[in-house]
Structures are given as C-alpha cells and as structure tokens.
LUMPA-369410 format. One record per residue (C-alpha): residue in three letters; x, y, z. Coordinates in steps of 0.2 Angstrom, whole numbers, padded with zeros to 4 digits, always signed. Last residue first. Layout:
N
AlaXYZ;...
//
This chain:
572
Unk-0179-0099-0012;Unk-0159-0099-0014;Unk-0151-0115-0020;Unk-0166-0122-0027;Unk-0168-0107-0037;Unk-0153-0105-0042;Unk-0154-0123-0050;Unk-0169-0118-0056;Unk-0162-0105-0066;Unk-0146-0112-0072;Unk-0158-0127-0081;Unk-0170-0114-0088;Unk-0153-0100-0093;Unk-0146-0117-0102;Unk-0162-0117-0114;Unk-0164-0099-0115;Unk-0146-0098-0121;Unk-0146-0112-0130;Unk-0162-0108-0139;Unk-0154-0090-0143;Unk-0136-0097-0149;Unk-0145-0108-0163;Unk-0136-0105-0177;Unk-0120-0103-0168;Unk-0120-0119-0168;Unk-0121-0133-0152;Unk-0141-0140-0158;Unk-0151-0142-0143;Unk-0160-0157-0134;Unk-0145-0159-0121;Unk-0145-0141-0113;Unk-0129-0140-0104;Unk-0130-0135-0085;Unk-0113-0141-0080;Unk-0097-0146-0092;Unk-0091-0161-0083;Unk-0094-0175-0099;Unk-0093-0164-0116;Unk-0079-0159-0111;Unk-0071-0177-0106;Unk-0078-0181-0124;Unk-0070-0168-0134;Unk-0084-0165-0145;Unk-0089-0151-0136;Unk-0076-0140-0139;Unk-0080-0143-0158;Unk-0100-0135-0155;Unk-0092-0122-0143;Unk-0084-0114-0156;Unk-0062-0113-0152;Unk-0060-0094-0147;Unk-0051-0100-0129;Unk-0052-0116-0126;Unk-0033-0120-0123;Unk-0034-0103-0113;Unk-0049-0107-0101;Unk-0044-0125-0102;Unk-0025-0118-0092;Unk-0037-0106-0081;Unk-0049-0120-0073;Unk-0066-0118-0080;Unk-0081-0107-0072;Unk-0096-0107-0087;Unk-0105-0092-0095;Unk-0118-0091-0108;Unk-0133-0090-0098;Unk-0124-0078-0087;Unk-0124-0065-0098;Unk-0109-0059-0110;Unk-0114-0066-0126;Unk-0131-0058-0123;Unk-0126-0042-0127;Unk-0118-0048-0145;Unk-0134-0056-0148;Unk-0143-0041-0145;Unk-0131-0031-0155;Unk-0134-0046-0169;Unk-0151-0046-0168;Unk-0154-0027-0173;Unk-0142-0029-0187;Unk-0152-0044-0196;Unk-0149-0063-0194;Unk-0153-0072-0212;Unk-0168-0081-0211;Unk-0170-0099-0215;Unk-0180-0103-0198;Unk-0164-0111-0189;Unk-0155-0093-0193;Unk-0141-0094-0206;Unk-0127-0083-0201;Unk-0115-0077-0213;Unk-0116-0057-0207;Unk-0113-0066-0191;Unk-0092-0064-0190;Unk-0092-0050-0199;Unk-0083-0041-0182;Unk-0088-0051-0168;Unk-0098-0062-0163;Unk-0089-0078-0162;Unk-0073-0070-0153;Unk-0083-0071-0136;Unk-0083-0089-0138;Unk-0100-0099-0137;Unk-0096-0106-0118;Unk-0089-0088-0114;Unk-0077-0093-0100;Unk-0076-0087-0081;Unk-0061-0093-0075;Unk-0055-0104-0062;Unk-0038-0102-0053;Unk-0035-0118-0045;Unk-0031-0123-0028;Unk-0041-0110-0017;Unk-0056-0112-0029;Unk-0053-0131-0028;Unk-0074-0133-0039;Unk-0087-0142-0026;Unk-0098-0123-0026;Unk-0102-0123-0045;Unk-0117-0115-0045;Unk-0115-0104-0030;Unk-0100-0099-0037;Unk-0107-0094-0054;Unk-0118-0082-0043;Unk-0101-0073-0036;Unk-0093-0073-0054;Unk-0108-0063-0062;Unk-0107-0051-0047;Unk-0090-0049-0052;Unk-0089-0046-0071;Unk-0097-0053-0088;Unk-0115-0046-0089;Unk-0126-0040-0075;Unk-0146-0037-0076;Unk-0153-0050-0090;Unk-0151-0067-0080;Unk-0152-0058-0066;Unk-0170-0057-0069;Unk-0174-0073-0067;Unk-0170-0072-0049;Unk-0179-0061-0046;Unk-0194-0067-0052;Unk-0190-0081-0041;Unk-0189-0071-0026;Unk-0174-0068-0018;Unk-0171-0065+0001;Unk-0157-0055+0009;Unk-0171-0039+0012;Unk-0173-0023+0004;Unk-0187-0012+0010;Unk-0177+0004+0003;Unk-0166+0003+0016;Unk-0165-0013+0026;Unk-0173-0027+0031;Unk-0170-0044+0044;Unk-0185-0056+0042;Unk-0174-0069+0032;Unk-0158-0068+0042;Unk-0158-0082+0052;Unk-0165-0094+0037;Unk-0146-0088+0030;Unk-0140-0103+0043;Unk-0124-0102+0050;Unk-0120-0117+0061;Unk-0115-0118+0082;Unk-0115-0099+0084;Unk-0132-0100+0092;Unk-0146-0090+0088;Unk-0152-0071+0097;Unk-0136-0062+0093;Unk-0135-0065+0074;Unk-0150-0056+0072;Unk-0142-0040+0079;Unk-0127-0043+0072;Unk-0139-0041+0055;Unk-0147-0025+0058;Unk-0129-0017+0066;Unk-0122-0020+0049;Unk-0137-0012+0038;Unk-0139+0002+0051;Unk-0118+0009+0047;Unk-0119+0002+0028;Unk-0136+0017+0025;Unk-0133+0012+0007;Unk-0124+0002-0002;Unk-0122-0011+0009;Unk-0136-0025+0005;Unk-0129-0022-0015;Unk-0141-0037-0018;Unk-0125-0045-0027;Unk-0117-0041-0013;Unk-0125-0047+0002;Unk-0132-0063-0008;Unk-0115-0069-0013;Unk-0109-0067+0005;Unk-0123-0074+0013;Unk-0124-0090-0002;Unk-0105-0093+0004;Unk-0111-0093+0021;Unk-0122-0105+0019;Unk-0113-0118+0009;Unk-0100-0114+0023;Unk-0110-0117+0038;Unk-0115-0135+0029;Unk-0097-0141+0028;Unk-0091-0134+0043;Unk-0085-0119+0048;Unk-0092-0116+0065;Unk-0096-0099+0074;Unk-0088-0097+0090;Unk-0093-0077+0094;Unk-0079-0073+0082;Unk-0084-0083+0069;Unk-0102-0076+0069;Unk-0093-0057+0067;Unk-0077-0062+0055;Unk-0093-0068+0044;Unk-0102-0053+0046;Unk-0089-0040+0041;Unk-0088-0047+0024;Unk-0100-0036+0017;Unk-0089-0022+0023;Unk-0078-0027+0009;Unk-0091-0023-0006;Unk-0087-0029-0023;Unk-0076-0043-0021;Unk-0071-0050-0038;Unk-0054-0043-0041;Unk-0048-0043-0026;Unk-0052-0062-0022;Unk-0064-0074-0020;Unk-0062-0091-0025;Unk-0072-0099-0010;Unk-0057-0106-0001;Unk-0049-0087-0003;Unk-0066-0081+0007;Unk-0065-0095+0019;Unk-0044-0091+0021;Unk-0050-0072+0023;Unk-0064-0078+0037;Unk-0050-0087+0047;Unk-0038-0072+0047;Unk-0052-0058+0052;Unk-0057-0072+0066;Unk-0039-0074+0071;Unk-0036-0056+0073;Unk-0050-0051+0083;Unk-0046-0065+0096;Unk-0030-0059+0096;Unk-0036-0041+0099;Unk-0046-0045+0113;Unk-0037-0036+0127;Unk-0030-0022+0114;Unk-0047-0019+0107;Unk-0056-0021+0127;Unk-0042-0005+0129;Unk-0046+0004+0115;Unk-0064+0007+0120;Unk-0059+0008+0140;Unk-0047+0025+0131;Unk-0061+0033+0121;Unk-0062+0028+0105;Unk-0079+0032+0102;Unk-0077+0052+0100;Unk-0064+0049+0086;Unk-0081+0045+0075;Unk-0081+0030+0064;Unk-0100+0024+0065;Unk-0098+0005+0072;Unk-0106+0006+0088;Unk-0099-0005+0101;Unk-0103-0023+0099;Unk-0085-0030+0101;Unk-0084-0038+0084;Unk-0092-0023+0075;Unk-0082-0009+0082;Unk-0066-0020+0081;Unk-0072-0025+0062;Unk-0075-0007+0058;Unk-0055-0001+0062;Unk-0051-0018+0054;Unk-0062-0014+0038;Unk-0055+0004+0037;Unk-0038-0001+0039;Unk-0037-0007+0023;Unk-0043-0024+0015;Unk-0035-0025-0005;Unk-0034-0044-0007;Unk-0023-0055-0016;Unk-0024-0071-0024;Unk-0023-0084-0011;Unk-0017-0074+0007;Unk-0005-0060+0001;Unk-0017-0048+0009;Unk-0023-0056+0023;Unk-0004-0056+0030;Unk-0001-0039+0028;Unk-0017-0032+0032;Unk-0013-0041+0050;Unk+0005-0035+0051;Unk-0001-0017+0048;Unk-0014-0019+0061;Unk-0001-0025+0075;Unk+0012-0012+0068;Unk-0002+0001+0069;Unk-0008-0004+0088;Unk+0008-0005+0096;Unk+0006+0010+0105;Unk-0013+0008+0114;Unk-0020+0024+0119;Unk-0013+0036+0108;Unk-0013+0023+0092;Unk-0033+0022+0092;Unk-0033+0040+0091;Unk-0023+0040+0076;Unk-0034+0026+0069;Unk-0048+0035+0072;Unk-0042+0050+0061;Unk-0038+0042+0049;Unk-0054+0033+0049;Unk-0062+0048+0047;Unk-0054+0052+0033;Unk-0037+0063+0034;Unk-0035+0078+0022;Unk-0052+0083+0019;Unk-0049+0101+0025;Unk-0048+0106+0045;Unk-0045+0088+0053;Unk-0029+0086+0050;Unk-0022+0102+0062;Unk-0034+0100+0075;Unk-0032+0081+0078;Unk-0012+0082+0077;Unk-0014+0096+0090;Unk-0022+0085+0101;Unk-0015+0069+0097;Unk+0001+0080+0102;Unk-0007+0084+0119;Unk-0012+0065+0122;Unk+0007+0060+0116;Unk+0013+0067+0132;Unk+0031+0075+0133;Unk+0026+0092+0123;Unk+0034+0104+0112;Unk+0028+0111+0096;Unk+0037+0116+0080;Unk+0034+0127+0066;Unk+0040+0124+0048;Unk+0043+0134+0033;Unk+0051+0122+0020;Unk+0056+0135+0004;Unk+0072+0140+0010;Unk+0079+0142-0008;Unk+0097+0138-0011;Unk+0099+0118-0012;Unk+0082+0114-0021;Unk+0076+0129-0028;Unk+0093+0133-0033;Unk+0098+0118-0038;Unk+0083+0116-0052;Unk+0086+0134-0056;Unk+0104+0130-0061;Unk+0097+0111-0071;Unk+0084+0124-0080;Unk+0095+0139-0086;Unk+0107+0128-0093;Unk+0097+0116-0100;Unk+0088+0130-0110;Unk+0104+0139-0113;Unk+0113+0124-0123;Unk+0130+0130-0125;Unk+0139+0127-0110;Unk+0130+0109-0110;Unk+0145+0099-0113;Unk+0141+0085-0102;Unk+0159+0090-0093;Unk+0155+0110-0090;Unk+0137+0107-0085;Unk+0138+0095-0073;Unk+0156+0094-0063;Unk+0162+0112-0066;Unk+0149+0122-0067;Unk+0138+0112-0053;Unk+0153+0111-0044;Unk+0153+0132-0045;Unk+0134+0129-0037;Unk+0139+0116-0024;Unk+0135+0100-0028;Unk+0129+0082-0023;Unk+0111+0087-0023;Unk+0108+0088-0039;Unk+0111+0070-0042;Unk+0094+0068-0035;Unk+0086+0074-0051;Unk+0094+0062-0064;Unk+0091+0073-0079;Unk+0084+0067-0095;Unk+0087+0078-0109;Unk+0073+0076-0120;Unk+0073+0079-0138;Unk+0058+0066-0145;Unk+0066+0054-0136;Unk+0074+0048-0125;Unk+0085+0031-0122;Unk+0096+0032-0105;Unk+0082+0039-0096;Unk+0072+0023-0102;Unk+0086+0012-0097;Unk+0089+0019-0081;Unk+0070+0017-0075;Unk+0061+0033-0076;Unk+0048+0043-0064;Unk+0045+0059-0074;Unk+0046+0079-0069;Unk+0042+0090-0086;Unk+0042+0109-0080;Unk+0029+0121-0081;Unk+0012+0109-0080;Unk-0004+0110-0087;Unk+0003+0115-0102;Unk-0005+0131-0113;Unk+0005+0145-0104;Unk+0020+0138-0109;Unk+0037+0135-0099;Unk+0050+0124-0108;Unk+0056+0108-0104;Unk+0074+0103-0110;Unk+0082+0099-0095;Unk+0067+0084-0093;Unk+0070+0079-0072;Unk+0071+0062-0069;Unk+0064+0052-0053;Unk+0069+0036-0051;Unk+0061+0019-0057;Unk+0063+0002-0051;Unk+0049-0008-0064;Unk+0037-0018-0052;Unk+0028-0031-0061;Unk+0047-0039-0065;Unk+0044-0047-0048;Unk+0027-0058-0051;Unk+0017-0062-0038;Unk+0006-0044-0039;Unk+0003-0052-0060;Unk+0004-0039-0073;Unk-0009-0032-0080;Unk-0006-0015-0077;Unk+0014-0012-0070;Unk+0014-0010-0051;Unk+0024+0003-0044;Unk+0043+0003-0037;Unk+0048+0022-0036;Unk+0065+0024-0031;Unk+0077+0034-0018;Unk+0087+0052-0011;Unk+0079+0065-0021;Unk+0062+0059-0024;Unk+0061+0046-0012;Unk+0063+0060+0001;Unk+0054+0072-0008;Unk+0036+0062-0008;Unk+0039+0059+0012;Unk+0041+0076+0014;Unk+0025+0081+0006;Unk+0017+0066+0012;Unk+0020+0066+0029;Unk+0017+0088+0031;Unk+0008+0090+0046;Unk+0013+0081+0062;Unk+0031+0078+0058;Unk+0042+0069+0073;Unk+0057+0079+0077;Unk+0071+0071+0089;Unk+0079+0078+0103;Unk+0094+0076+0114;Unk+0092+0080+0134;Unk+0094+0066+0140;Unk+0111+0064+0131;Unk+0115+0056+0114;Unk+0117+0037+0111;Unk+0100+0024+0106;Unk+0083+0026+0104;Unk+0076+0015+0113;Unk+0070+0005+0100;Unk+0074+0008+0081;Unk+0063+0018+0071;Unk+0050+0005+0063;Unk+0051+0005+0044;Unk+0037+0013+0036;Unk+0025+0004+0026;Unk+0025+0002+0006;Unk+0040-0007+0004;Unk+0036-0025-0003;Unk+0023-0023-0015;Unk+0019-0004-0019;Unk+0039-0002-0016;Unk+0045+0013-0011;Unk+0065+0015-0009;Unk+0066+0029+0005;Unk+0051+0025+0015;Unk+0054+0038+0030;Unk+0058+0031+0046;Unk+0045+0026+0062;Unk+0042+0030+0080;Unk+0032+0020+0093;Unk+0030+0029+0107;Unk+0038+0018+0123;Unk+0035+0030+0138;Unk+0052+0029+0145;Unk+0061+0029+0128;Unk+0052+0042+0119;Unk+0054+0054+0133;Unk+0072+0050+0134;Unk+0075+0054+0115;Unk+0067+0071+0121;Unk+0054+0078+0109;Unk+0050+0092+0095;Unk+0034+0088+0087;Unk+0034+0097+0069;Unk+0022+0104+0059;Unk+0025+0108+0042;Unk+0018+0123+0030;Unk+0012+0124+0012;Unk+0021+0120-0004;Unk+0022+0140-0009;Unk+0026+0143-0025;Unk+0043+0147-0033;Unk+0038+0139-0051;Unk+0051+0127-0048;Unk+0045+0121-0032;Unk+0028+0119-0041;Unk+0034+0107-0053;Unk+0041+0096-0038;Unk+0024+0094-0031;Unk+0016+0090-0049;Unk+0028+0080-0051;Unk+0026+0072-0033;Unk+0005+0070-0034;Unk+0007+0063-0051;Unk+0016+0047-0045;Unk+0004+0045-0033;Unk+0004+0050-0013;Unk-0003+0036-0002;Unk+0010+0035+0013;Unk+0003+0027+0027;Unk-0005+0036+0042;Unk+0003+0047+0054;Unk-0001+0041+0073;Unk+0013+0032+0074;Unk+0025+0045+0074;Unk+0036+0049+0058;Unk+0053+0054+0061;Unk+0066+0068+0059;Unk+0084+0068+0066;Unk+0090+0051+0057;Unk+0104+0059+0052;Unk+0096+0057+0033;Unk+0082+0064+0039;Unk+0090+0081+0045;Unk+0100+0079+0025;Unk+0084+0079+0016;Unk+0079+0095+0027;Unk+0095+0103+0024;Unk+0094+0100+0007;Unk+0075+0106+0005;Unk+0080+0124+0012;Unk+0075+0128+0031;Unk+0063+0140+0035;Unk+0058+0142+0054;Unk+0041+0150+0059;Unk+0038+0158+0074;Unk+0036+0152+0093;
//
C-alpha cells in the first residue's frame, strides 16, 4: 500500500473521535518544550516532519485478545499527567468490522501537536518544590505574529509555551497568538473573525504569518502515513521492532519493554503504577523503567544485559508469575532508602540499589543490624563509583556472592573478596579513607558519608541539611582581608582560595534538621555555639580549639581526626 497524506486538522480531529491510539508497546512521551517549537517552526518552513506508521485493527480484535490501548496526553502535566490514559475496555459500539489506528512510528511527533493545538504544558519551575502545585505553571502554546525570518536565528518562527497572563503582557513588540485557536476557522473566518476584528488589516507581518500559520496547519497535507494490518500483536512487535530500531530512537530498554508488553499486556500499567508509587515515596525519586526492566533480570537470575533476545516469552512469563513478589521488594527497598535520607537529589548511581531489592527478595531481613549494613553497602557502592564501569559484570559479581550465605542478615564482610574493574573492591583502606577528606566537596557523595556518621538522625521525618559549621558567607568577598592568623600574620591570597576550598569539605560539614539549617544560616560558628543545646548535640566537635575564624585550619584538621576515626571504625 502507498502512502496517505492527510493535513494536521484532520489528524487532530481522527484523535479527537478517538480513531487513533497508542498501543502499549510505545513508550512514554519524553519530548521537551524545545523539541515542539522547533517541530512546529519546521511546519512553517514547509519541511518534511518525517513519516508515520500506523497499525490498522478490528475493535473486535482488540476486544478478544485484550491489547491494552491507550489515549494521547492532551493536558501534560510533568507531575500529575505525564502517562497516558488507558483507552477504555472493550472498546465499545460500532460493528465487527470497525477499526481503529494505533501509531507505530510517529508517538512523539503527534503527541507534541496534540497538546500543542488542542491542550497545556504543565512543567516544573526550577527550585520549586515537586509537592508544591504553583511549581507547575499551565502554559499553552503561543505563536509570535510578529517573527520575522533571518538567516542569522536558529529558528524562522518564534513558537513559546505561555501561561495567559504572560501572552496577555508582551513585550518588546510581540504579538502573541494563541496557536490552537487557528483551528476553529475556515480561511474567509479567518478574515472575518481574526484578522478583520483585532484590526490587523494593516499590519502585513501578522498578516502574512497567522494566514501561513493556517495554511500549514488546516491546508497543507503535510502527515504522510502508511498503514499496516495485522490481527496479532507479535507481527506488529515485529515491525514496531524494525522500524524503532534503525537510528537511536528507542534505547534498548525501550525496546525491551516493548517486547516485555507482547507477551504479557498488562505489564506497562503494572510498571507504571510501580514507578508511580516509589516515586512520590519521601522526597521524591527519579527510578525509570530501566531499573525495573534490570531489577526483573536481576531478581530472577537471568542475565541482566538489556537485549530483546532475552525476553523470550517463559522469560516474561516467570516476570508476570513473580511480579508481585518483585514489586514488594522494589517497594520495601524505596521505603529503606527514604528511611535513610536518600532521595533524588543525592543518589548517584540507581543501579547501585539493585542489590538491596536482590537480598530482600530472596528473604533478606530488615533489621536493626541488616540496615546499619546495608546503609554502609549503599554508601560504599556509590561513593566508590562500584557501577561506573563494566555495571552488567559488577551486578552479577555480587548476586553471585549473595547466593552462597543466608538472607537472614546483611553483612558487607560478604562482599569483601568480591572485585571489579579496575581491581576495585567495596573495602576502604585507611588511607582511603583519609583521602575523602580532600576528594569531594559539598554534594552527594559528601551526604552519603555524612549518613554513616549520623546514622540515629529521623531522615524519613525530617529533612536534614548539610550545613557549613563555619558558614559559607564567612569566606567571601573581603570578608578575610581582616583576618589575624593565630601566629600574628595576616592571611595571604593563596590561603584564602585554599581556605575557601576547604569550606566545602567534609571536615566542615554537619547534617542539621532544615528549620536550624535556616535559623543558622551565616551566623559564625563561634556565636552558634554558645547556644548551649548547640553546643550539646553538635557531633565531632574539637574541644581543645578556639571557634573563630582565626583558627578555621586547626579546626578543620582537628574535626576531620575525630570524623576520621569514626569512619574508620564504621568501615575498616
């Protein structure tokens, strides 16, 4: 069969009807903000936007053999409406022999148009918290009326997510047009409705752009699809295969998870539901289907390199058999993680955690002892960078050891002999050790060895900080230019970057509770101090030192002695 065209309308409208779907074996929508204008400036320019692939199939067929179908996101949402709905099931009305499309090539592309033209954006606003609503701004897509085409911009045409009030307000000359209002018109409406009542008969540059805007749009058969048909979802996994696995479109696990999805239907709502759930638990995580896909491999002792080959049908059957077993592990591991203090923010590397939902899955306790050991894994693993390199052999080298002793306690002594690339190994030295002092400053792997040395803090309850204990504020600007040193010697320039590096190293970090991270804040550790219920719970303070700024290096190498051992009795 050859290709069909269609314009966009038509296309908009076929969904719409509810005549075009999304089968399960399509991934998620990940398509940026950029991704659409940049989509959208190309359909001005008249360039191709590639092909589509549709699956042409019986209602009936999707009835008697279950495949899970899903609807377009219309009003995204990178919080609350960031999966597709599930289609309805069975389909309902229409004869046996009444069909519905599913797209096989082409997801994000029409995805991106349908909440283009038909709904909202809702992203995330930097630095605001995932919990709070006003983090996630309802923004349409808007159309500048006023671009002008130059050779020396990246882009033709100026395409913008807004909210109402920023359309409402422009600047610099803009003439913000609301771009899915275009499709209410015919061309003399468009006259007569739209340029004729906002009195824009006399501007030719708005003109010329909101009539080429509905051309392209309304006019302009610009969707050349081909369409396939089959009753069995193994032929269209086939295709689907082929077709995604050319160019870099879909990763492997992509692909996986499609396969995955042909044998056992209810596999991406199952997943989806999972991540869902994990995700939200404390303060947020960011685990994909990547680390589920894995985690079955892992869990069930198959190979875990991500190749479709693996997933033969048995494979995903003993997936499907176990799965609830699989998903209470990944949950109870999540709520040991969150019960730790770790969240999105300070896990490095995801696959690290793999482990953990292993031993739990074979039985492993959560006791008080498992966890301290545990926690030091998970610390170690990352901090170590244990998965950096060669992740595939590094995983299977430690199920491996955690076959041969029993799941009744987790003890990191098991996992002494196991290496890995590069000779590496989960044990420190002392020298080691010592040399963390020097090797990160303020981030996540400095977090993760503060949790070993404040392991009794209500992480889950409380959301702790890490906190300069001589304030960060302290060294900057002219701030030292003052400074006396204890041998009557006025700091020089090369002290003070030194200084100002090691402001940010372990030795002069603490975990406090958020609301004391904020009251302290830039007050100088020598005044915080003389609180007395400071003075009292603050850990690893040197008593035989003088609190000023003055003597910042004996502190630090005094408290970095006392953080030290204690590290080291933790760890050797």
């Amino acid at each position: 069969m050859a290709y069909e065209k269609k314009n966009i309308r038509a296309v908009i409208e076929d969904i719409n009807s509810r005549k075009i779907y999304l089968p399960a074996i399509q991934r998620k929508y990940v398509w940026d903000d950029d991704q659409i204008t940049r989509l959208m400036d190309s359909i001005m320019l008249g360039y191709p936007v590639g092909t589509f692939l549709f699956w042409r199939v019986r209602k009936s067929i999707v009835n008697e053999k279950e495949y899970s179908m899903y609807e377009f996101i219309k009003d995204f949402h990178e919080r609350d409406m960031y999966k597709n709905p599930a289609a309805p099931q069975p389909f309902p009305g229409g004869d046996g022999e009444e069909s519905i499309w599913a797209v096989l090539d082409g997801q994000q592309r029409l995805t991106s148009l349908y909440i283009a033209l038909q709904g909202s954006m809702g992203r995330k606003i930097p630095m605001k918290r995932w919990k709070n609503d006003d983090a996630f701004p309802k923004k349409e897509l808007y159309f500048n009326l006023h671009s002008k085409k130059t050779d020396d911009e990246d882009l033709s045409y100026e395409f913008i997510f807004l909210t109402a009030n920023e359309a409402q307000n422009p600047k610099d000359d803009k003439l913000w047009y609301l771009v899915k209002n275009i499709l209410k018109y015919t061309q003399s409406e468009l006259v007569k409705e739209v340029i004729i009542k906002n009195g824009w008969v006399a501007d030719d540059l708005a003109m010329d752009n909101i009539s080429l805007l509905h051309s392209k749009l309304t006019g302009d058969e610009i969707i050349n699809y081909f369409e396939v048909s089959a009753d069995s979802i193994d032929s269209v996994l086939d295709i689907f295969v082929r077709v995604n696995s050319g160019g870099t479109v879909l990763s492997k696990s992509d692909l996986l998870f499609s396969t995955i999805v042909s044998h056992w239907d209810k596999a991406r709502d199952e997943i989806d539901k999972l991540l869902a759930e994990i995700n939200k638990i404390g303060e947020g995580y960011k685990f994909t289907n990547d680390f589920v896909m894995r985690a079955c491999l892992y869990l069930l002792d198959m190979s875990v390199t991500l190749r479709v080959e693996t997933f033969k049908k048995d494979s995903v059957l003993r997936i499907k058999d176990n799965w609830g077993a699989i998903r209470t592990a990944v949950k109870d591991t999540v709520d040991l993680l969150n019960e730790f203090g770790f969240n999105s923010e300070n896990i490095i590397s995801y696959v690290a955690v793999t482990p953990i939902v292993y031993y739990r899955f074979k039985g492993g306790a959560f006791d008080a002892d498992s966890k301290s050991e545990l926690r030091k894994y998970i610390v170690i693993a990352q901090v170590k960078q244990i998965f950096g390199a060669a992740t595939n052999s590094a995983l299977t080298n430690i199920r491996e050891a955690l076959k041969i002793w029993p799941y009744n306690s987790f003890k990191m002594g098991h996992l002494s002999n196991v290496r890995f690339t590069g000779d590496r190994s989960l044990r420190y030295t002392s020298d080691e050790i010592d040399t963390l002092f020097d090797t990160y400053e303020i981030g996540a792997y400095t977090f993760m060895l503060l949790s070993l040395l404040y392991p009794n803090l209500k992480y889950s309850q409380k959301g702790f900080h890490q906190d300069h204990m001589h304030p960060h504020s302290s060294f900057e600007g002219k701030k030292l230019n003052d400074i006396v040193l204890p041998d009557n010697t006025v700091i020089d320039d090369e002290k003070k970057e030194e200084w100002r590096r090691r402001r940010n190293t372990l030795a002069n970090l603490q975990l406090l509770e958020g609301r004391e991270n904020e009251s302290k804040n830039a007050t100088p550790l020598e005044d915080w101090l003389k609180v007395p219920e400071n003075s009292d719970n603050v850990k690893y303070l040197p008593t035989d030192v003088v609190y000023d700024l003055a003597h910042f290096e004996e502190f630090i190498e005094k408290r970095q002695k006392l953080m030290s051992d204690a590290l080291k009795a933790i760890l050797l």
